[in-house]
C-alpha positions in Angstrom: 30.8 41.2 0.1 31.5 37.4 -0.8 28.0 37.3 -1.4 27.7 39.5 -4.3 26.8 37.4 -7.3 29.7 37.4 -9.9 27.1 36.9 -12.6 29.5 34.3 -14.2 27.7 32.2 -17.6 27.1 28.9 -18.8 24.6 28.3 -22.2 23.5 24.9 -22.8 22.0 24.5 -26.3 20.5 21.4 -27.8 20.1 20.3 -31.4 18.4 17.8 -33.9 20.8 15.7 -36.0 19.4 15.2 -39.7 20.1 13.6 -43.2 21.2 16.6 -45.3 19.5 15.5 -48.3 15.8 14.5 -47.1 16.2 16.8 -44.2 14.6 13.4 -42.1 15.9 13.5 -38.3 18.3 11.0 -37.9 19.5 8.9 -34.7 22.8 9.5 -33.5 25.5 6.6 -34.3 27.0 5.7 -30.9 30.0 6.1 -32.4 29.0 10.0 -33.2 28.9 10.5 -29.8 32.2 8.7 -29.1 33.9 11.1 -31.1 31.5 14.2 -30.0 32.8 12.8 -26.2 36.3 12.2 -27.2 36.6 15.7 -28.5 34.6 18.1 -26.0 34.3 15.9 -22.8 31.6 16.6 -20.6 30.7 19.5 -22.5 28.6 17.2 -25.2 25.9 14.7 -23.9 23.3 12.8 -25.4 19.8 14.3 -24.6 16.3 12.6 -24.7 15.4 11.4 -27.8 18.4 9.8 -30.2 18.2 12.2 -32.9 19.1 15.1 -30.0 22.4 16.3 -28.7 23.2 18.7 -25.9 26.1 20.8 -25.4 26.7 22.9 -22.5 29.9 26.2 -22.1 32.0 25.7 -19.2 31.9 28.6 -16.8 32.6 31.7 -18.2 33.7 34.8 -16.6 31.8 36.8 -19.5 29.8 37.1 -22.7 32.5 37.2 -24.8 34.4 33.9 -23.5 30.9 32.2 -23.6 30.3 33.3 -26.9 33.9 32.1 -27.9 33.1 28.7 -26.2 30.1 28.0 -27.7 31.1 28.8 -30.5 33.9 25.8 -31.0 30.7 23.6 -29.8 28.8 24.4 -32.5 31.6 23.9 -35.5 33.0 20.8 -33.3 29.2 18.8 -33.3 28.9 20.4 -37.0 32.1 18.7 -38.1 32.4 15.3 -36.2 28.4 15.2 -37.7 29.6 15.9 -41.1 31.6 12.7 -41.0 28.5 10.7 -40.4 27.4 12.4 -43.0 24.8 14.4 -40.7 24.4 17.8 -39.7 23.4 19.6 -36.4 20.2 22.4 -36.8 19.4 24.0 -33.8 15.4 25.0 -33.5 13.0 24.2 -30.9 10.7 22.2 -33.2 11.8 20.4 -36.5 9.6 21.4 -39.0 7.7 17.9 -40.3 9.1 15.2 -38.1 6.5 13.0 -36.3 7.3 12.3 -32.8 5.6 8.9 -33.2 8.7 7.9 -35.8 11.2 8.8 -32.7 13.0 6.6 -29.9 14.4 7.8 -26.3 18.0 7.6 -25.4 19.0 3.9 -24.3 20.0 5.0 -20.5 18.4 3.8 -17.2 17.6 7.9 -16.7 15.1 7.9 -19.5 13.7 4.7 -19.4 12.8 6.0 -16.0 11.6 9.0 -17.5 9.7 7.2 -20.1 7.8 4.9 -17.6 7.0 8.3 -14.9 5.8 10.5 -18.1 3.8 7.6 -20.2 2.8 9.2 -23.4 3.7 12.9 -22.8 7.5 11.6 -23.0 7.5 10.0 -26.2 6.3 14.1 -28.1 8.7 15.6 -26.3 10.4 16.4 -30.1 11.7 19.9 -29.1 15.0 21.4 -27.9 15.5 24.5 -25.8 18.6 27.0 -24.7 19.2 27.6 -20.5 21.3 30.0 -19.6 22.9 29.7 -16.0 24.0 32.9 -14.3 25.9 32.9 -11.2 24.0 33.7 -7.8 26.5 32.5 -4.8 23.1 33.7 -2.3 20.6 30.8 -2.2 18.6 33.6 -0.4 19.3 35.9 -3.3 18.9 33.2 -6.1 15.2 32.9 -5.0 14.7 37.1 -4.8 15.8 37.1 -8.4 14.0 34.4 -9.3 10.7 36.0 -8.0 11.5 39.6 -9.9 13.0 38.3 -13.3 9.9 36.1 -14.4 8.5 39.8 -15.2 10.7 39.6 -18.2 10.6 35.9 -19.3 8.0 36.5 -21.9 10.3 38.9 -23.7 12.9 36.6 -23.7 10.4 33.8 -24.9 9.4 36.4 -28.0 13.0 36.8 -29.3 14.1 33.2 -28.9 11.0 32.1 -30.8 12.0 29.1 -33.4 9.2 26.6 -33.8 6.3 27.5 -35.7 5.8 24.5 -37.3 5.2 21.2 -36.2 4.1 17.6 -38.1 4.2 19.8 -41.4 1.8 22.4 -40.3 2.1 25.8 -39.5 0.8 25.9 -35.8 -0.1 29.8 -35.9 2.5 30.1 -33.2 5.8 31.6 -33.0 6.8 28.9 -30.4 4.8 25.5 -30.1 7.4 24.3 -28.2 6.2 25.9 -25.0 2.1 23.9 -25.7 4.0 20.8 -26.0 6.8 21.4 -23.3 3.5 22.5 -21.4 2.0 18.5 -21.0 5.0 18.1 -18.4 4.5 18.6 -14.9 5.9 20.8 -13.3 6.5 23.6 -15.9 5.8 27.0 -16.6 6.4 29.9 -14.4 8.4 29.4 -10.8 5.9 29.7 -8.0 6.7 33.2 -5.8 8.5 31.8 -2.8 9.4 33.7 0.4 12.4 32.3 0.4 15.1 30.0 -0.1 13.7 27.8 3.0 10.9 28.1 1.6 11.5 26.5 -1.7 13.3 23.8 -0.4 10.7 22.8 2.0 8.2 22.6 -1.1 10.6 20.7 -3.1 11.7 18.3 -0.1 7.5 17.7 0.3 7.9 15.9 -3.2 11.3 14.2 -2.4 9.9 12.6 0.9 7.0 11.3 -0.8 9.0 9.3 -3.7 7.2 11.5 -6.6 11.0 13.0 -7.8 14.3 12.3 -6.6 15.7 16.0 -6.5 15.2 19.9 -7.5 16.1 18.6 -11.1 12.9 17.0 -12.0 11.2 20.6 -11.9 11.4 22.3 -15.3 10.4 25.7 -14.8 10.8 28.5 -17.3 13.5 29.6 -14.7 14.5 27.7 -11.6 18.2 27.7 -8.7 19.7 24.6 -10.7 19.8 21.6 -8.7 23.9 21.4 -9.7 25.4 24.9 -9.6 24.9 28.1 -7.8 23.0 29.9 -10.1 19.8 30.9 -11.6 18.7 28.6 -14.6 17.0 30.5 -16.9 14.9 27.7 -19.2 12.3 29.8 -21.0 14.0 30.3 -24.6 13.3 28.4 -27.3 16.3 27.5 -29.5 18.2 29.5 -31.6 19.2 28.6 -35.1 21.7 31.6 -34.6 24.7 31.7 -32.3 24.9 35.2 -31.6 20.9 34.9 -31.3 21.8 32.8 -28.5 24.6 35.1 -26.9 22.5 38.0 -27.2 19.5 36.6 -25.3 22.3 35.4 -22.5 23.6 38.9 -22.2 20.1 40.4 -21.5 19.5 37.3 -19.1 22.6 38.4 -17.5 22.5 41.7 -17.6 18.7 42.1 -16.4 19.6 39.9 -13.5 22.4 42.7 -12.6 19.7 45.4 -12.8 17.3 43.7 -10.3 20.6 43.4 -7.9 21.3 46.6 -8.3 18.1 47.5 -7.1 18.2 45.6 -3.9 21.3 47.0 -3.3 19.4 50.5 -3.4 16.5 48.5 -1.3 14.6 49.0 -4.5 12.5 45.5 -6.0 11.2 44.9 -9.3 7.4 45.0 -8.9 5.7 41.9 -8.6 2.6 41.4 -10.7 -0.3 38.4 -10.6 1.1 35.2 -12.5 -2.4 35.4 -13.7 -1.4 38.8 -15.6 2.0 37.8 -16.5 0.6 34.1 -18.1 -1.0 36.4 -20.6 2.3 37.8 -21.6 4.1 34.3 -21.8 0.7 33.0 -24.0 1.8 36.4 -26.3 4.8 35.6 -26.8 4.4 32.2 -27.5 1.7 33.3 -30.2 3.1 35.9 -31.6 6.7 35.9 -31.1 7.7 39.8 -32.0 5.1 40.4 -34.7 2.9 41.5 -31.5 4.2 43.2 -28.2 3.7 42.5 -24.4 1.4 44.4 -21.9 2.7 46.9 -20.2 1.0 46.8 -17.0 2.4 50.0 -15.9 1.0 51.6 -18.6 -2.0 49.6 -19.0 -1.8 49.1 -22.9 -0.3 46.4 -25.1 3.2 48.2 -26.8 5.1 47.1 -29.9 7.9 45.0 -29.2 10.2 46.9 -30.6 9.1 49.8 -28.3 9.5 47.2 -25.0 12.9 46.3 -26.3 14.0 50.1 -25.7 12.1 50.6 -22.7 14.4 47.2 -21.3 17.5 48.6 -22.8 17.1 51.5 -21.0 16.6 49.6 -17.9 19.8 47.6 -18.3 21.9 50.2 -19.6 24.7 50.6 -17.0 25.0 46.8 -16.2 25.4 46.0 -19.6 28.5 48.5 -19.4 29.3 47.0 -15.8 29.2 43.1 -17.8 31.3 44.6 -21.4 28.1 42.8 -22.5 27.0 46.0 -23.9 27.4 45.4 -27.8 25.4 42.3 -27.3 22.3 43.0 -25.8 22.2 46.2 -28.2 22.0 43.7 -30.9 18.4 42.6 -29.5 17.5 45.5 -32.2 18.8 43.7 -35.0 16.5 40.3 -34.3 13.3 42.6 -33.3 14.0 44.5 -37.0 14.3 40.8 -38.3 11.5 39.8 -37.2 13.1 36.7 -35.7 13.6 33.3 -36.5 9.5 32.6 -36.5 9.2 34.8 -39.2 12.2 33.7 -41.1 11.1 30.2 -41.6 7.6 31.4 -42.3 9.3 33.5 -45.6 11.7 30.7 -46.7 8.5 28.1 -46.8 6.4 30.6 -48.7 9.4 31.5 -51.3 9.8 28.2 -51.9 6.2 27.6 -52.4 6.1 30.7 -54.8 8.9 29.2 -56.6 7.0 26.2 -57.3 8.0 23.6 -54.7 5.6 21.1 -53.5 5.1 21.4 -50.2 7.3 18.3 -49.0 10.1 20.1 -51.3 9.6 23.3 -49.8 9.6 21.9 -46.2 13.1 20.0 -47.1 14.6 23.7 -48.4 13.2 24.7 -44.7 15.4 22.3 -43.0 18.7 23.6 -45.6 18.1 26.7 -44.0 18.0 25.9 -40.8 21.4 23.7 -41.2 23.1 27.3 -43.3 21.8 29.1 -40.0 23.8 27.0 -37.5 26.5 28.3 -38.5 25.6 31.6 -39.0 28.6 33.7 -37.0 30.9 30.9 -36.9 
């Protein structure tokens, strides 16, 4: 059927530029970006604030070329940065910047964003990971949409990068979502009935001047307003590559398990928002030092136990995708304990070592810059 999704990929990452020896965010020389531009095309863009870069795969038919593509993005940004004498980390929050010390992108797009936002613009210091997967059905892209929020907490969990924020340890695995949270129109997708039914809300908006299209709404998992696919937007940023590919593969392959299942005129069960907030809130918490509800089972289970129960689920489209090997590694970053957890251990090794605490927050940042290019 020409309708059958092909489930193609595209990752779009976005990382903080900083001074390798003060670990200070630094603003990106136009002249970085030049060369960023001249080497990777459209692939490479500036993002909000200066001191960000985005970089997004072309379409790929798999995980493997994706992986392959993302990974010359990272070591191409890591090099042309090195001759500024910068280097690229990629985590959702950077672990002492103020946001107050930071300056938007000089483009008429955020000025515009600037003025519409006011204040909640200008803390917008965080970075995230989307992953597009391709859904040719408009009708089907909004099906999806309604069944895979069920699992966008888990994916929030693993991704989990940005405990810290201003210096302080915020408690959370990801404070990225509280402060990505001020925006409007975030969080989870609404349940539509249908694709006309989602554009009729979004047109309602249009018509009355408050956006101009589908790409002002930034929720944890939207149709993009560019491609035909499903943008998934709930991850925080990895400071791993194959952290990133691996939480691609489960978005893809869990999106091939829920078409499956329609195919067999089978859905995903739907639960409350209201119930499945309280996973998201979890995860943002606790990244995988606590598990999700199961509402099936109505109990709270270790993550690691979730992890196998979704494994399971996936098994066979993870065979169908050859993504198999990569969403088995989801075991390896649940044993791990994740990137939350990592940082929290290098600040308190360093502390135990005798750093002060500005000296220990700089070692935080070396880490994060040996992690980008962990796999590479």
């Amino acid at each position: 059927m020409s309708d059958d999704p092909d489930f193609t990929l595209g990752i779009e990452e976005e990382y903080l530029l900083v001074d390798p020896q003060t670990g200070d965010l630094a603003p990106a020389p136009d002249a970085l970006m030049a060369a960023c531009r001249d080497a990777l095309g459209d692939s490479v863009s500036p993002e909000f604030l200066r001191c960000q870069i985005e970089v997004g795969t072309p379409v790929s038919a798999d995980i493997a070329e994706a992986r392959g593509h993302l990974a010359h993005l990272r070591r191409t940004v890591a090099r042309i940065a090195g001759e500024y004498g910068l280097a690229p980390i990629s985590a959702s929050c950077h672990p002492f910047a103020d946001w107050r010390d930071q300056f938007h992108t000089d483009k008429d797009r955020y000025h515009q964003l600037s003025r519409a936002l006011g204040a909640v613009s200008r803390r917008m210091l965080i970075c995230g990971m989307h992953v597009h997967v391709g859904i040719p059905s408009p009708a089907q892209r909004i099906d999806l949409m309604n069944q895979l929020t069920y699992f966008l907490p888990h994916l929030l969990a693993l991704s989990a990068s940005s405990p810290f924020w201003q210096g302080s340890d915020t408690g959370l695995a990801s404070y990225r979502t509280t402060v990505f949270g001020g925006m409007p129109r975030t969080g989870f997708p609404p349940q539509f009935g249908g694709w006309d039914e989602f554009e009729r809300s979004v047109q309602v908006l249009v018509d009355l001047g408050v956006i101009e299209d589908s790409s002002k709404i930034w929720w944890d998992l939207r149709p993009s307003s560019r491609f035909p696919t499903l943008e998934t937007r709930v991850c925080d940023a990895s400071p791993r590559l194959d952290d990133t590919v691996t939480l691609a593969a489960l978005n893809q392959a869990t999106l091939r398990m829920l078409w499956r299942l329609s195919r067999q005129n089978q859905r995903w069960r739907q639960y409350d928002p209201f119930l499945l907030g309280e996973n998201r809130w979890r995860a943002a918490r606790y990244g995988l030092a606590e598990g999700p509800i199961d509402f099936g089972a109505g109990r709270i289970i270790p993550f690691a136990q979730a992890l196998e129960d979704w494994l399971a689920l996936i098994a066979q489209d993870a065979d169908a995708l050859g993504c198999q090997p990569q969403v088995a590694r989801a075991r390896d970053m649940v044993a791990g304990g994740g990137s939350a957890a990592r940082q929290r251990a290098v600040l308190s090794r360093a502390l135990a070592a005798g750093a002060t605490r500005d000296e220990a927050m700089v070692e935080l940042v070396r880490h994060l810059m040996a992690e980008f290019h962990h796999g590479l």
